[in-house]
Every structure is written in C-alpha cells, then in structure tokens.
C-alpha positions in Angstrom: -9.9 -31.6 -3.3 -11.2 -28.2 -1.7 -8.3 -25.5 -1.5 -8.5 -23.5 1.6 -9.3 -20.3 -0.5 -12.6 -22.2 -1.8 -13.3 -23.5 1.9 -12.5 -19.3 2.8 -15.3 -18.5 -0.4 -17.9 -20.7 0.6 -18.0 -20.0 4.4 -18.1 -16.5 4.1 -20.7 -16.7 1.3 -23.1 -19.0 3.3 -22.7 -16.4 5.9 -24.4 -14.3 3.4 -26.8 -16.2 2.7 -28.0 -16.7 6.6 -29.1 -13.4 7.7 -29.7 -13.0 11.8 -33.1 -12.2 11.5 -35.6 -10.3 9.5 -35.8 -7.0 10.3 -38.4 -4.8 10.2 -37.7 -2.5 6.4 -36.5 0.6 7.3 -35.2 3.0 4.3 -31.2 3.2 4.1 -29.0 6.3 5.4 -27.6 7.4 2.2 -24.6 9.6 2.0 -22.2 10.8 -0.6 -18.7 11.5 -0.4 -16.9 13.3 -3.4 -12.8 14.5 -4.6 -11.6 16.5 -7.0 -7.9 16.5 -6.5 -5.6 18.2 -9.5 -1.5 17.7 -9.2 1.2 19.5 -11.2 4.5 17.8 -10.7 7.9 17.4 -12.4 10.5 15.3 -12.6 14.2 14.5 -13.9 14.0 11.0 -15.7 16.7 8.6 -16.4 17.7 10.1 -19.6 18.6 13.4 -17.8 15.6 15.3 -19.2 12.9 17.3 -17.3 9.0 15.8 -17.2 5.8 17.9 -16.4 2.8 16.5 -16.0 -0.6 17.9 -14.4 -2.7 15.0 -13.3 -5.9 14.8 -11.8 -8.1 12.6 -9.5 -12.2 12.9 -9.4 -14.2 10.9 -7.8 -17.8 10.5 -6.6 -19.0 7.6 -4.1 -23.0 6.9 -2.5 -22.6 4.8 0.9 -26.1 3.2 1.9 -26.1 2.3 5.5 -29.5 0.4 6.6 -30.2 -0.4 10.6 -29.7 -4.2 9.9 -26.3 -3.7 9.1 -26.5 -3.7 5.4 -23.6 -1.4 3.8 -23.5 -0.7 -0.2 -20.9 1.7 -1.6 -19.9 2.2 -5.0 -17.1 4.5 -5.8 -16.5 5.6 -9.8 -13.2 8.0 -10.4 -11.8 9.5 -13.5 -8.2 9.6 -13.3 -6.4 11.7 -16.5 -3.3 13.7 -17.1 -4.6 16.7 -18.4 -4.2 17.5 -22.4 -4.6 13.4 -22.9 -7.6 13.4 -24.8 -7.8 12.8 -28.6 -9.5 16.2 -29.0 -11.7 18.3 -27.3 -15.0 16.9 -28.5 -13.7 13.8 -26.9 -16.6 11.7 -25.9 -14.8 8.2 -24.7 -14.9 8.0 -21.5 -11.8 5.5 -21.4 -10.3 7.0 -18.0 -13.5 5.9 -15.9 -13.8 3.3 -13.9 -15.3 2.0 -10.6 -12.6 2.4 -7.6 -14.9 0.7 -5.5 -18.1 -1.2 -5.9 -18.9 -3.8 -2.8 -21.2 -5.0 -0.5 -20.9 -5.6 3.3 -22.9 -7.6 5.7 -22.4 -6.9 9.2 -23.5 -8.5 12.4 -22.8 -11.8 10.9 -24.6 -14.9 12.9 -21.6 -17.6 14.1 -19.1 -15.6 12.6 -19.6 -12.7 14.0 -18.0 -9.3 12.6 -18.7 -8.4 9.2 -17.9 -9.4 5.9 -17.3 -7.4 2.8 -17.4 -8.8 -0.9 -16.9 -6.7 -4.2 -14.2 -4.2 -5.3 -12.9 -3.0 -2.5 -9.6 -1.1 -0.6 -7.5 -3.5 1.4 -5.0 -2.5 4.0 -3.7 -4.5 6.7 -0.4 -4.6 9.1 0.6 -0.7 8.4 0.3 -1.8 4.7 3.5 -2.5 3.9 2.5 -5.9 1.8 -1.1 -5.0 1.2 -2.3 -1.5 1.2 -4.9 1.1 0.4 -1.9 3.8 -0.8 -3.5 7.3 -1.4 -0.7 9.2 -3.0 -1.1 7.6 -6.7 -4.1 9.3 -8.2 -5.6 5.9 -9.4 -5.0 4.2 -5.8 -5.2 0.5 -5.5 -8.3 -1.9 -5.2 -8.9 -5.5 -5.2 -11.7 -7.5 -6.3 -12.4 -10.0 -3.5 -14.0 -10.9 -0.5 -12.9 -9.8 3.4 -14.4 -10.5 6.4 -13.2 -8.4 9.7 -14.2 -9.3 13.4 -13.3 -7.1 15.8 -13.2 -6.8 20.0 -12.3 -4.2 22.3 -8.8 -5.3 22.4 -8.0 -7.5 19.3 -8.9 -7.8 15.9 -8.8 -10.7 12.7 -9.0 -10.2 9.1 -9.3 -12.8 6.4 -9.4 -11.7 2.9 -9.0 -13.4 -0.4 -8.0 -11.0 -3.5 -8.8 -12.9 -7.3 -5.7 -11.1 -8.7 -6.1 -12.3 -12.3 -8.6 -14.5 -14.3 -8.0 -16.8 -17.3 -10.8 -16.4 -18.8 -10.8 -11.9 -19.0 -9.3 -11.0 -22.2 -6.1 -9.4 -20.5 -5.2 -12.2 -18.5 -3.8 -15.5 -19.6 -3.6 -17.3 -16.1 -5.1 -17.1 -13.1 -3.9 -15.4 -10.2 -4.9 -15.5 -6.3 -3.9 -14.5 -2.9 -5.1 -15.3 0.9 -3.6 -13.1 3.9 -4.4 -13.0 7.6 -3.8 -10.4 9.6 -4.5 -10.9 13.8 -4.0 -8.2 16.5 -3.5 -9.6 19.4 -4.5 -8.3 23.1 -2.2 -5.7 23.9 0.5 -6.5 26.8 2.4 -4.4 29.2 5.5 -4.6 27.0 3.8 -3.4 23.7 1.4 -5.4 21.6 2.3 -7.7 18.8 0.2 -8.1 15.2 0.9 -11.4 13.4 0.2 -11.4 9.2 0.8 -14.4 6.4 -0.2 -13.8 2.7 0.0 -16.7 0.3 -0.3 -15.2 -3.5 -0.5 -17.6 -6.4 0.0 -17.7 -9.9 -1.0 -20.8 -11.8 1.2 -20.5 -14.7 4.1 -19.8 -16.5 6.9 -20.9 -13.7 3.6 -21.4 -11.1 4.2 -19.0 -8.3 3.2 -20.3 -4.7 4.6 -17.9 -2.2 4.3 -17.6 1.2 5.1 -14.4 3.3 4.7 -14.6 7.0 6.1 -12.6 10.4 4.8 -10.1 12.4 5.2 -6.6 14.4 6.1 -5.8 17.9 5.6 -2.3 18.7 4.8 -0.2 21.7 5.3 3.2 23.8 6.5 4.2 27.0 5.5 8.0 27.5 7.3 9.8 24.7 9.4 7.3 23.2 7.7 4.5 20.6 9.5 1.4 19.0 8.5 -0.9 16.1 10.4 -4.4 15.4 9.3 -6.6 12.4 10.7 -9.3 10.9 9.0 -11.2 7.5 10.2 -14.5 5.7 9.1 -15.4 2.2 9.1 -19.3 1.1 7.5 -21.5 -1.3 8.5 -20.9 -5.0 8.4 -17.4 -7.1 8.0 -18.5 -11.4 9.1 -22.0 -10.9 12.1 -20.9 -8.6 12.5 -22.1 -4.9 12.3 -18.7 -2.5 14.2 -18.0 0.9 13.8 -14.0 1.5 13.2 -12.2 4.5 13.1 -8.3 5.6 13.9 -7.1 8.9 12.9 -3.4 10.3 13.1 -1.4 13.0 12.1 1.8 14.1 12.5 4.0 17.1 10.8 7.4 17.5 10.6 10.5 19.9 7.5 12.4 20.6 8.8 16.4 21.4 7.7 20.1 21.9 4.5 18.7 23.5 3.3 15.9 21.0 3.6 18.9 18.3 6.7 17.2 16.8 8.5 13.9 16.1 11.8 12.5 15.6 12.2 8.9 14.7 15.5 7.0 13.5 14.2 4.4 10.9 16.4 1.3 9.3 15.3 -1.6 6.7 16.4 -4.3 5.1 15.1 -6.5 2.3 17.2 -9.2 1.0 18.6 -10.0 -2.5 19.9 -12.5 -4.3 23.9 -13.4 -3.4 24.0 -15.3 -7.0 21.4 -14.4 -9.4 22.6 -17.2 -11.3 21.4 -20.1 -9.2 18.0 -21.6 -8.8 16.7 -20.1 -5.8 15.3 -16.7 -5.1 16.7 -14.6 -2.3 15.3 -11.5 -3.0 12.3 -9.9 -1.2 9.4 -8.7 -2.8 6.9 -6.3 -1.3 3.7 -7.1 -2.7 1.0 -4.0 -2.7 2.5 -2.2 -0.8 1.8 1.2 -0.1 5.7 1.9 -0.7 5.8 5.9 -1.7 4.9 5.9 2.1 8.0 3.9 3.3 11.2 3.8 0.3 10.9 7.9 -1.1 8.5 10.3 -1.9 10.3 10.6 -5.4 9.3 6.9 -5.9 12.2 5.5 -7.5 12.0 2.7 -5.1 8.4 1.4 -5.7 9.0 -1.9 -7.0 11.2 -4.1 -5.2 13.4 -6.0 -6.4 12.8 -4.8 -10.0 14.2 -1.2 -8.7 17.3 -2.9 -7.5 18.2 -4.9 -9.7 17.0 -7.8 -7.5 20.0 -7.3 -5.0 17.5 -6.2 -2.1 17.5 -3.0 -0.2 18.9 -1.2 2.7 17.3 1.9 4.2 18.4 4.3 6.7 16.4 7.1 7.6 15.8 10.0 9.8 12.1 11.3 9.9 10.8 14.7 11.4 7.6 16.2 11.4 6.2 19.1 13.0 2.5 20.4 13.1 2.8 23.8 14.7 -1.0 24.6 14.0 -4.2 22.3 13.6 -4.4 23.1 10.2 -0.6 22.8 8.9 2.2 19.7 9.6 5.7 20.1 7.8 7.4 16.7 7.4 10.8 16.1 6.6 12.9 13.0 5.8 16.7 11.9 5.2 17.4 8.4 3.4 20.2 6.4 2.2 20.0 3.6 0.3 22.0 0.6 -0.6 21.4 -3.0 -2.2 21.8 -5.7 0.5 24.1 -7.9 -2.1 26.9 -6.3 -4.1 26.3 -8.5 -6.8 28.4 -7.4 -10.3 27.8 -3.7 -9.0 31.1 -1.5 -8.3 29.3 -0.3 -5.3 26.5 -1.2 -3.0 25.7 2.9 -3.0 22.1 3.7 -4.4 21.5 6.8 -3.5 20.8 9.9 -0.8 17.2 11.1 -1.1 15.8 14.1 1.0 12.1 15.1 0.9 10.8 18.1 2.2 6.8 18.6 2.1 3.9 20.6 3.6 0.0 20.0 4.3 -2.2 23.1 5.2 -6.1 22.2 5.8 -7.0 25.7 3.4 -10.8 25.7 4.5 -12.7 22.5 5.9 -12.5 20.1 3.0 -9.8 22.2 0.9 -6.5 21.3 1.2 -3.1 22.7 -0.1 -0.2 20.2 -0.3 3.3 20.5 -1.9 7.2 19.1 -1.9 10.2 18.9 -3.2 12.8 16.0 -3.0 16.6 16.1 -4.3 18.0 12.5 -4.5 21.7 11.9 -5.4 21.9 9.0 -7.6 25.6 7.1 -6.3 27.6 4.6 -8.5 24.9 2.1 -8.0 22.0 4.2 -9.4 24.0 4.6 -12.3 25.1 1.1 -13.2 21.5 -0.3 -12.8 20.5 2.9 -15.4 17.9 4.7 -12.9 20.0 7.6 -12.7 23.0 9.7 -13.1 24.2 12.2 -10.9 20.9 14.4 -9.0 17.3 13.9 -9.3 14.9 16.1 -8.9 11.0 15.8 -7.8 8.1 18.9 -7.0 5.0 18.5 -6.9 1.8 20.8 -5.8 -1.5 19.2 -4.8 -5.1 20.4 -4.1 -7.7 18.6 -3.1 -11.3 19.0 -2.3 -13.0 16.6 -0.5 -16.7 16.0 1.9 
C-alpha cells in the first residue's frame, strides 16, 4: 500500500525531475551571508546554585540564485561554549555541522510554486508547533522536503520532515511527520490560517498523532485579536490521545504605532488521571517556545516541564521602540498546570522578563535581559525550582 507521505515524496520529486523548459545557461547570482554571535548568560539552576556560561554561534552560508529559478544554499555553523575544548591545540572540529544544506526548484510546471528538498528551516502558523526558533544558538532544522505555492492573497505549504532513521547509528526506529499549513483569502472580519501535522514513530509504543485547528486573527485600526484552538488525536507510545490548546490574544497598537500593549492567555491540557490509558496532555512539537512560555525557558518542553498536567498562561506584553535602532520589550506571566493532579497547588510560577535590542551599527547588534521568575508551591513539588530564579544574558551579534 502507498502511505500518503510516499505519494507527498514521489509527486514532489517528479516535479523535479520535469523542468519547464530549458533555459538558456546563464551563470548563478551568488551571495554570502555570514554571523558571528557570542552570548554570556547566567542562571540559577534547580539545585539553587549559580551557572555561567559564554556561548557562541558562527556561521557562514553561499546562496546561488540562477534566472531559471534554481536556488542552492548551504549553511555550516560552529556552535561551542567557550573553554569546551580538550586543549588549545584542539583540532576536532566536533562542534561543526551543516545548519542548512538544500535545494529549491522554483516555478514548478503543474504544481506551481516552488519546492525545496534538503536540510532546511521550517516555520509555519506563527510556529508554535513547527518553527525556525532563533534564540538557541544551534537553532532548529529538518531534513526533508517542502514545497510552498503562493498567490496574492493565500498561500499552502506541504512539508514532510524524516525525523529519525533506523538504519543511522543513533537511531533505533524510524521517525516521520507531514503538516499542512493553508492561508486562506483574507475576509472583512479577519483572515483565518488552517494547519494539521501528523508525526510518527514506528516503534516502541508506535506513535501516530494527529494535531489539527487553526487561527482566526485580524485588526480594526489600532486594536488586533488572535483566536486559536488545536486538538491532538490518534495515539502517543502506544496510548490513545485526546488533547487540545486553546489561545487568545488581544493587543493595542499606542503612541503612534511606536508601542504595544497586548493581554495574552493559553491553555494546554493535561492529564486529569495519569494513571489511565489515555493521554490528555498537549504537546507542542518544535515549537519555537522561548518566544511564547518565558524568556528564562523553564517552560520549553511541554508536558515534560509540567509534569504532564498541561499549562495555563497569562500574560501582559509591552513593547516600545522609541528610535529605529532600539525596541525595549517587557512581559508579565503566570503560570499554572491545567490539572491539579497529586500537586498541593496548581501555582507554577510568576516570571517577568525585561530585555533590549539596539541596531549598534548596520549589521551590529547589542542585545540584553534579565528575567526574575518566582518558583510557587508547584515549581517546587515537580523539583524545577525553589523559591526565585534568576536569568541575564548579553548578546552581540554580527551579521550581512
């Protein structure tokens, strides 16, 4: 039997394979795009002790761009904490890799749009179950094949991701996932984006999981609203799954467009009776969550973070950019599980993050923040924190 992720492979490799025409050989534009982007930050772990580490991102990339269409880009990075290396005639160079390596065909005959296959950034529906996230210093790829068609009003993505193959030494079983992302026309009451994701994992406890819902968001002059709602079903390491996540945002645009205010709330379920044999916590994926649950990031993975009792967060975001070059951003959360399970109070924690951009010359940038977070009863029972944590961190980056 063909699997709709083989009958996905095969059509959008035979688009490959059928150019539109043969055009007349014309050398590439090539262009290169480089980083170098060092971070000090510290940290109050668990344990109550203080971390410092000085990390540091470098990456080079050549994108080839031909008239017929024809894309290649290939992306290597270094990512290290400083002082890591053996010694310093140290000359494995175990911290390189390829960010991104792939190929894209555009102008695709029948198809249309363009298709895209090799390592790769994906990023679809405000990212919030697949994303590209910047703020980790390795980032997040995908191996995998995406194909994009877009019109003046609309848009559709198809992507499969091979997550994991049996037959790489690190992985024992294969893994898989197929996600759909359309933008529909826009309307006079907002427009509305519609995404489903099936991820697999062939064994132990197979994993066939389904994620579907969508967005409704809009504006009307100064004021802007988001609704989403997302179900999971299908079965999560041999378990049934019935989870869901409901969010809503509403925001005010102020001193001229210079300045927001916006009043955020989510909530991602968890499991009533961890005991049973179905799965009612929500999982986000790839997310790009330091974006959404923290800048401290002790909410990245959900529902391992939690305790698998979901998660609840209220927020109140402001940012102001009183000059081209600078934007100061600041933003209030508290967080609680969704179920109380064996917890003596649904009471994570208070987080509030502070941080500031400034654009230091044209491709030099200063960054830096601070966030306090006050660990509640919650926190402590799950052993993610006791009483106040603290995060700073100071960036530069250089980038053309």
């Amino acid at each position: 039997m063909i699997t709709s992720s083989k009958r996905l492979r095969a059509i959008l490799f035979l688009a490959l394979l059928c150019p539109a025409g043969v055009a007349a050989q014309t050398q590439p534009t090539i262009t290169w795009h480089g980083e170098v982007r060092p971070r000090f930050e510290t940290r109050e772990s668990a344990a109550g002790s203080r971390e410092f580490v000085t990390s540091m991102r470098t990456r080079i990339a050549l994108d080839a761009m031909t008239e017929s269409g024809l894309r290649l880009f290939i992306q290597p990075q270094d990512v290290r904490d400083w002082g890591e290396e053996i010694n310093e005639r140290d000359k494995v160079a175990d911290a390189v890799d390829f960010h991104q390596a792939f190929l894209e065909v555009g102008r695709l005959p029948a198809l249309g749009g363009l298709v895209r296959v090799g390592r790769q950034e994906v990023a679809l529906a405000e990212e919030r179950f697949l994303g590209a996230p910047d703020w980790g210093q390795a980032g997040q790829t995908f191996d995998g094949v995406l194909w994009t068609r877009t019109s003046q009003d609309s848009r559709l993505d198809a992507v499969y991701l091979k997550l994991q193959e049996s037959l790489a030494p690190a992985h024992q079983h294969d893994a898989d996932l197929l996600a759909v992302w359309y933008v529909l026309p826009p309307t006079g009451v907002g427009s509305v984006e519609l995404l489903g994701i099936r991820n697999r994992v062939l064994e132990p406890g197979p994993t066939q999981q389904n994620t579907a819902g969508g967005i409704w968001k809009g504006t009307s002059g100064p004021f802007s609203f988001r609704a989403q709602g997302m179900f999971q079903f299908g079965t999560r390491d041999g378990r049934d799954v019935e989870a869901f996540m409901l969010a809503g945002l509403a925001g005010l645009s102020v001193l001229d467009g210079r300045g927001s205010v916006t009043l955020w709330y989510d909530y991602l379920s968890g499991n009533s009776d961890p005991g049973d044999d179905k799965v009612q916590v929500f999982t986000t994926l790839y997310s790009a969550r330091n974006r959404y649950y923290g800048r401290a990031d002790y909410f990245t993975d959900i529902p391992a973070h939690t305790g698998g009792l979901g998660l609840q967060d209220a927020a109140l975001k402001l940012s102001f950019r009183p000059t081209g070059a600078l934007a100061l951003n600041l933003d209030i959360h508290s967080f609680r599980t969704a179920e109380p399970g064996n917890l003596s109070s649904r009471r994570l924690a208070e987080e509030v993050d502070a941080w500031a951009r400034y654009r230091f010359r044209q491709h030099l940038t200063l960054q830096g923040g601070f966030s306090l977070i006050w660990g509640g009863p919650a926190m402590e029972e799950l052993g993610r924190l006791d009483g106040r944590g603290e995060f700073v961190y100071v960036m530069t980056s250089v980038r053309f």
